[in-house]
C-alpha positions in Angstrom: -4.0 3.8 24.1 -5.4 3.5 20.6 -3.1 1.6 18.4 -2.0 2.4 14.8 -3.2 0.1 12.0 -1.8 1.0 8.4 -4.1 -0.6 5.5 -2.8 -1.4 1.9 -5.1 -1.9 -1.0 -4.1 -2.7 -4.2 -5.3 -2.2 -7.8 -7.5 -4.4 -8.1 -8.9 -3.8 -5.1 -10.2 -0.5 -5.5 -11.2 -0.6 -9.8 -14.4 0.5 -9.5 -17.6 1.9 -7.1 -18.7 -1.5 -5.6 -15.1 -2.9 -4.5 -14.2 0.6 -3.1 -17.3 0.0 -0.9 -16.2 -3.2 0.1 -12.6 -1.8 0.9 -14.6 0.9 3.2 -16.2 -2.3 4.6 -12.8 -3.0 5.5 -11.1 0.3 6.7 -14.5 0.8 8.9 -14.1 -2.9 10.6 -10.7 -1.7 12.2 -11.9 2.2 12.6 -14.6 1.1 14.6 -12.8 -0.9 17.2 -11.2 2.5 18.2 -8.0 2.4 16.2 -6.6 5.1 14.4 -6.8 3.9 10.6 -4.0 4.8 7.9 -4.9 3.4 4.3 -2.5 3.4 1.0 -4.0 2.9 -2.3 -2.8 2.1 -5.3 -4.4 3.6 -8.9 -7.7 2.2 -9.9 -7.3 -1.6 -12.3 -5.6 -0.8 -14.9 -5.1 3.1 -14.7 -0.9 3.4 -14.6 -1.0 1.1 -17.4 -3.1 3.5 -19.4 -1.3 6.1 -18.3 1.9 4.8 -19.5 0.6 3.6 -22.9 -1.0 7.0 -23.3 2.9 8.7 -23.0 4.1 6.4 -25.3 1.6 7.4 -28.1 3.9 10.8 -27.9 7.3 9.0 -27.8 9.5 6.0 -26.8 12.1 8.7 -25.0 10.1 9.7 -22.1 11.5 12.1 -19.8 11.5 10.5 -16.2 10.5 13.3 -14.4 7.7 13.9 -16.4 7.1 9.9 -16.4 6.5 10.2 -12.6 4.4 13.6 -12.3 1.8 11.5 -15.0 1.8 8.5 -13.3 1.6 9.7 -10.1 -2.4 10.8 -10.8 -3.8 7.3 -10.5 -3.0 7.4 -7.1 -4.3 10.7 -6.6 -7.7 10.0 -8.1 -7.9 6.6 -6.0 -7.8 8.4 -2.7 -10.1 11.3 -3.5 -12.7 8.7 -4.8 -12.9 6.8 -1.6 -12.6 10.0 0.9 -15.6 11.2 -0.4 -17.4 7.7 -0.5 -16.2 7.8 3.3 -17.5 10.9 3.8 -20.8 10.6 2.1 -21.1 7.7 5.0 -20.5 10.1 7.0 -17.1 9.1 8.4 -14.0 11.9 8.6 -11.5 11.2 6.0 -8.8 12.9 4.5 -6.7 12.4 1.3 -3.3 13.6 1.5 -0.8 12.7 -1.6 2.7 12.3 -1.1 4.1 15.9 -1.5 1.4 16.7 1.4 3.0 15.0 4.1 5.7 14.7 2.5 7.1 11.5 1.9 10.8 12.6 1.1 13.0 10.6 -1.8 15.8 10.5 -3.6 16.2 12.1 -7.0 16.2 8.3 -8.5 13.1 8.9 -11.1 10.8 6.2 -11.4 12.6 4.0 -8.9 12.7 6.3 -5.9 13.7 5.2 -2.5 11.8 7.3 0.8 14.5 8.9 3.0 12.2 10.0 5.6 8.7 10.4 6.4 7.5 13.9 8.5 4.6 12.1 10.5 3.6 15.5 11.9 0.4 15.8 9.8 -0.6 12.3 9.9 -0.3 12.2 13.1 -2.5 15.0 14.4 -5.0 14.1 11.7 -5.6 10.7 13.2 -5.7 11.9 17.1 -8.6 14.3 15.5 -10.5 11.0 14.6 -9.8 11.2 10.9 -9.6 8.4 8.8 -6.2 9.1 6.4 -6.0 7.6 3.0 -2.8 8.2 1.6 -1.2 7.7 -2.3 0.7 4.6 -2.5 3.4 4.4 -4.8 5.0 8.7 -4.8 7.0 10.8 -2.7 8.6 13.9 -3.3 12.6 15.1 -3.7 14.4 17.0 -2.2 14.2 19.9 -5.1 9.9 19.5 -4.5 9.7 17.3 -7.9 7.1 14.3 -7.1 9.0 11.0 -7.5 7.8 7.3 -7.7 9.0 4.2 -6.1 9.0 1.6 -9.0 7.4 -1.8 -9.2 5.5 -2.5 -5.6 5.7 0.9 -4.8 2.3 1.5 -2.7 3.4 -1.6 -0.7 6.3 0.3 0.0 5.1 3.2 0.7 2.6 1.6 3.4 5.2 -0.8 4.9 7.1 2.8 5.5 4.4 4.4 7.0 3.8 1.7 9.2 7.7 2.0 10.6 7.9 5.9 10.9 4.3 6.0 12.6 5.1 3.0 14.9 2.2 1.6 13.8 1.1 -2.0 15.6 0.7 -3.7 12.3 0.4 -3.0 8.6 -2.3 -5.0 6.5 -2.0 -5.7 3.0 -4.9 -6.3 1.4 -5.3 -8.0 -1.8 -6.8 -10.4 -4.2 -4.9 -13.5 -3.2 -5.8 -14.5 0.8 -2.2 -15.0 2.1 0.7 -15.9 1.1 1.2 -19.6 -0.5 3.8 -22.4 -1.0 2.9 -22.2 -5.0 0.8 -19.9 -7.2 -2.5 -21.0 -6.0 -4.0 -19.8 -9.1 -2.1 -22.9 -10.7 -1.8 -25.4 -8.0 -5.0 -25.2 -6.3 -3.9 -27.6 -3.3 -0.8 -25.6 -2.8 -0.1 -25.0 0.9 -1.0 -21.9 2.5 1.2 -20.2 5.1 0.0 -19.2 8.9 3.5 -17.2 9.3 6.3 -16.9 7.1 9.8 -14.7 8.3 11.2 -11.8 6.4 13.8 -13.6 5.1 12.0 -16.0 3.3 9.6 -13.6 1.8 12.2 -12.0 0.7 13.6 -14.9 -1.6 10.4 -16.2 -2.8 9.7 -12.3 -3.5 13.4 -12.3 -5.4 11.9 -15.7 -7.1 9.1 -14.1 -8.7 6.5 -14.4 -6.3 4.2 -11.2 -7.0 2.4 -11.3 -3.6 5.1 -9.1 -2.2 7.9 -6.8 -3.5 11.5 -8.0 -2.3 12.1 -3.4 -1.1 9.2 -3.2 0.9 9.4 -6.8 2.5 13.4 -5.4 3.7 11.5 -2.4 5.4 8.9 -4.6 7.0 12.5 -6.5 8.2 14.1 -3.6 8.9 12.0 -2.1 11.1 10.1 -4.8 12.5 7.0 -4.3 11.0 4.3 -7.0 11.4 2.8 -7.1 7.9 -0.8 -9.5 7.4 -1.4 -10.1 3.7 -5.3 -10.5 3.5 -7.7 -10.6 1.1 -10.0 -7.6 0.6 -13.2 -10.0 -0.6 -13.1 -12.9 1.7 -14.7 -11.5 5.0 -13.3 -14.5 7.1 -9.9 -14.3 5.5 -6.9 -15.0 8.2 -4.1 -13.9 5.4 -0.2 -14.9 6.4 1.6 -13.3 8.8 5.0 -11.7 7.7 7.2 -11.3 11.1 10.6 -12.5 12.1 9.3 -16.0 13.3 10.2 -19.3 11.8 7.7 -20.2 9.1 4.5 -22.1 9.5 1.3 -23.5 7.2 -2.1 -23.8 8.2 
């Protein structure tokens, strides 16, 4: 039986032409050993940034609603960009945003939380051999208004995926490989770790740690998802293991 995999990429990850061909490097690596692939972007670099800056330019009292059906087109333009690199290669994919499947919220603008998730779609998508590359970060209410999930959101939104598809693992990919005792951007000999349990992601997440966001980590924990945080550039990357084990270092 062909197992589920559900890849994350973030920002940074997909900002421009030559890193989304390395992330297709990536999604191809797993499609090709006969798994049925699942990716989550986030908006390209900078984009939801721009796009909030840009709103701001018009006024400091943004309506919320609004706020999410403008930020919610990073997302969009990230998946559309890398189905058609995919299919230019010559691979099936598909982008579907969150509306399209739907990925169902509360009303909670900007800071959403998914209620369910109708895998119907997904599902006979990928036993038709597509490759489906969804929009991290949205969903949709129950009155059809598109919602987002607030800071870590496309994280979220894959960890979810992951649970209500049964999925056998969920990779996040980004530009950090794994998760680490310190910042390893300040403390270059700071320890890496081989597994580390929900429940201490969860604090260091709560602690500031920006590798992972505390909501989607509680999912992961929830529904006993095995999440690998991995990074995208580094072709012999091993990343951390997030699970319900004690934790471990390399």
């Amino acid at each position: 039986m062909n197992r589920i995999v559900v890849q994350k990429f973030g920002g940074s990850s997909v900002e421009n032409l030559d890193k989304l061909k390395i992330v297709s490097e990536q999604i191809l690596k797993e499609y090709k050993k006969g798994n049925k692939v699942v990716v989550v972007v986030s908006a390209q670099g900078k984009t939801t940034d721009k796009l909030i800056q840009d709103e701001l330019e018009i006024t400091n009292n943004v309506n919320k609603r609004e706020h999410d059906v403008l930020v919610s087109v990073g997302e969009q333009i990230t998946i559309a960009k890398l189905a058609i690199l995919l299919n230019s290669m010559g691979y099936n994919a598909i982008s579907l945003t969150g509306w399209q499947i739907p990925i169902l919220t509360d009303e909670n603008h900007t800071n959403a939380t998914i209620k369910n998730i109708d895998t119907t779609k997904i599902l006979k998508l990928l036993n038709e051999n597509y490759i489906v590359i969804v929009a991290g970060f949205q969903g949709i209410d129950i009155n059809n208004n598109i919602t987002t999930l607030g800071r870590g959101g496309s994280d979220t939104t894959a960890v979810a995926l992951a649970a209500y598809l049964n999925a056998d693992r969920c990779d996040i990919y980004t530009d950090v490989d794994g998760v680490f005792e310190k910042d390893p951007k300040k403390y270059p000999d700071s320890k890496k770790y081989k597994t580390i349990s929900y429940d201490s992601m969860i604090k260091k997440a709560e602690d500031g740690a920006k590798v992972l966001h505390d909501k989607c980590v509680k999912i992961g924990r929830q529904f006993k998802v095995p999440m690998y945080v991995k990074s995208t550039f580094e072709k012999l990357s091993k990343g951390t293991l997030v699970t319900d084990i004690e934790d471990c270092f390399y």
